[in-house]
N, C-alpha and C positions, 0 to 999 in steps of 0.2 A: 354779597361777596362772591367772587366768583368760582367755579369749584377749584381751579387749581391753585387758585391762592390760601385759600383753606387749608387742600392738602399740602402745599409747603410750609405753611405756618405747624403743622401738627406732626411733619417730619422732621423740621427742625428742632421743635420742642422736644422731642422723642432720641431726636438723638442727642441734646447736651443731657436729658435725664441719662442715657445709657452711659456716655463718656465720662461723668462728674464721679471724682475720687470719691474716696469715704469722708464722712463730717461728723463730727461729733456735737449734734444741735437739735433743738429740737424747742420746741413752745417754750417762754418765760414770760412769766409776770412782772407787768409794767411796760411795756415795750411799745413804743412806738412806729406805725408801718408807713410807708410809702409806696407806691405799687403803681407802674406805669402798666398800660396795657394793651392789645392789641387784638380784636378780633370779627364779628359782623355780625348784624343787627335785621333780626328778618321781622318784617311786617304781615299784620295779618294781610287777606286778599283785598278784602274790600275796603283796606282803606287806601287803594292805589296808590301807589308809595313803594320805589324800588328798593330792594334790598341792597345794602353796602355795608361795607367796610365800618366799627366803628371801634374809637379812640377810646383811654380812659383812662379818669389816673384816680388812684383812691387812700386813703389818709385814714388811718386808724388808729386803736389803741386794745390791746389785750390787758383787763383787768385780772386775770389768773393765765393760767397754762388753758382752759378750756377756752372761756367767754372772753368775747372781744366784741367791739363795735369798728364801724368803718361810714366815712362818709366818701359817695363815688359820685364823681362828674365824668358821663359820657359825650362825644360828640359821633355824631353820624351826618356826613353830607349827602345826601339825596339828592331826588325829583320825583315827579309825579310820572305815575303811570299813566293817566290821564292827560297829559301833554300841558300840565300847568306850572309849568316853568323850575325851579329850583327849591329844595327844600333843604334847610339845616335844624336838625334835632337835635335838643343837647337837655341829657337826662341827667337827673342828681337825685342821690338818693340817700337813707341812713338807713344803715342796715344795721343786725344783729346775725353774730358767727357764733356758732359751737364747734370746737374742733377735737375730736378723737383721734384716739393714740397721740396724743399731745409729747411725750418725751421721744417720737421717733422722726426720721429722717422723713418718714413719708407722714401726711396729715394730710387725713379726710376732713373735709366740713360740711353742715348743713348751714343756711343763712336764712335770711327774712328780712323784708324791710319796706320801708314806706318812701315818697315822692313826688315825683314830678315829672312833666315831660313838654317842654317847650317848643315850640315849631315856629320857625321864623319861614314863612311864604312867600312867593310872590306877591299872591292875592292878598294878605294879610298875617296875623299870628295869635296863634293861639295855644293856652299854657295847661295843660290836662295833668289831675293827681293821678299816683300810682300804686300800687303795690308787689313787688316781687316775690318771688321763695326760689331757692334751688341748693345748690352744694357748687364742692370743687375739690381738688385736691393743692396741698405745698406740700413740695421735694425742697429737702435743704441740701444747697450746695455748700454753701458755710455757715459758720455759726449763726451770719447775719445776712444771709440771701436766699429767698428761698424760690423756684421758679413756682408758676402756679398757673392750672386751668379752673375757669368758671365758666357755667351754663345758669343762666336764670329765663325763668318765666314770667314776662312781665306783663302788667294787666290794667291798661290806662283806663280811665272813664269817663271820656267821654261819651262815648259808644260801647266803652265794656269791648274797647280789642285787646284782645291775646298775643304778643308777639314775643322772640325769644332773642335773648340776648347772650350770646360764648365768647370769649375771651379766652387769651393765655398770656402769661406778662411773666414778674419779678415782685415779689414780696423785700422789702429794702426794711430790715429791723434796725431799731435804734434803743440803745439806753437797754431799763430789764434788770433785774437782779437773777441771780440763779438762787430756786430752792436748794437750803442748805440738804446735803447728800445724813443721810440718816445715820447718826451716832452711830459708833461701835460701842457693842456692847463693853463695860469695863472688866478688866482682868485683870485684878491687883498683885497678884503674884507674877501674871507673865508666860502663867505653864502652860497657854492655848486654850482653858476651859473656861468661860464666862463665869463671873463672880458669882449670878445666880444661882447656877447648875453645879459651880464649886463643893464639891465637899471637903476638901482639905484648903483653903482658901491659901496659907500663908507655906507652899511649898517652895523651898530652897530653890535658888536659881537655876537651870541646866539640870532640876530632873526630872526623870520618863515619867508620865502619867497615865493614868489609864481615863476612859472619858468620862468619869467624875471625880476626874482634877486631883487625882487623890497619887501620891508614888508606887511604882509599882511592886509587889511583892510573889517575885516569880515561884518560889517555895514553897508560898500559903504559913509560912512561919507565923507572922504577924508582925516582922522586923522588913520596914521598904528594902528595895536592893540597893538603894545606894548608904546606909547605913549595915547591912548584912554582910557580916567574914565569913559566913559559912552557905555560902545564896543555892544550895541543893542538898539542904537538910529534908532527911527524909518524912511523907507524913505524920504525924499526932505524936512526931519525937519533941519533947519539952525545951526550950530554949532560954538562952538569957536574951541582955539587952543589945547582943552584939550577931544574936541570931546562931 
């Protein structure tokens, strides 16, 4: 690919991540992807084979908020640097993703996965297994769009060549249940202190507490203030029920 096409693909992406409102989104379990993509396909030297532009679209599934699987079909149109006529590559793969920070806007990931690599020739064609590894990042724009860069390392064996494969595209989620958000703790009375940490557990509605839930007793009497007629009765002065 050629360099300015690169850089405009990588200024563009750059600029709808700076322009995209806030989202409230982030990794779910169960969800289904789709992901179109766009980016180029470099060859090692010696297997004379220019480098281009290549296609891709890829179809997954997140088993949790971390782990997901993906299956990706690439295309790259070619030729030979050797002057032997036309070449199309069209890679497919199944990967495996881990994604970190999974409840935020921005997701990193690491991948890995296994394949294939077809070559349709002039001369002939020939189908070589593969394996990749690399990472990427998804920015959620919305709940269910996330854009996304990938780089992989990918490593055919025929010959055991090395080549690299970047992309940047659109993550399209579907379906997903959201983890339920974590119980509040219960407050059976209502007075703001957790039942646990409760010590006066069954305090009257609308009164003050202090932070173990108890009413509070500004005079040290031992009568709370919202029961006390007398609420600045002086120290170890002896009291009735009414303070």
């Amino acid at each position: 690919m050629k360099r300015h096409s690169v850089l405009l693909i990588t200024l563009a992406w750059l600029t709808v991540v700076c322009l995209a409102g806030g989202a409230s989104a982030e990794m779910e379990a169960g969800t289904f992807t789709v992901s179109p993509m766009i980016g180029g396909y470099i060859f090692e030297g010696n297997q004379d084979i220019k480098n281009r532009p290549a296609f891709g679209l890829g179809f997954g599934y997140n088993f949790d908020r971390n782990w997901g699987t993906e299956a990706v079909f690439n295309y790259v149109n070619t030729k030979s640097d050797a002057g032997k006529g036309d070449i199309k590559a069209y890679l497919y793969r199944l990967d495996g993703l881990y994604h970190f920070n999974a409840t935020e806007r921005f997701v990193p990931y690491v991948a890995a996965g296994v394949g294939g690599i077809y070559f349709d020739r002039s001369g002939g064609n020939d189908n070589d297994p593969l394996v990749n590894y690399g990472g990427g990042l998804k920015y959620f724009i919305t709940e269910a769009i996330a854009l996304r860069g990938d780089v992989r390392h990918v490593i055919s064996f025929d010959s055991t060549y090395n080549n690299l494969l970047y992309t940047v595209g659109l993550s399209i989620f579907f379906g997903g249940t959201k983890e339920a958000a974590a119980r509040a703790p219960l407050d059976s009375d209502g007075d703001g202190v957790p039942d646990h940490l409760d010590r006066c557990p069954d305090t009257p509605a609308g009164v003050a507490v202090d932070s173990f839930g108890c009413p509070l007793d500004s005079d040290g009497d031992g009568v709370p203030d919202y029961l006390d007629r007398c609420p600045d009765t002086p120290a170890g002065v002896a009291v009735d029920s009414f303070g």
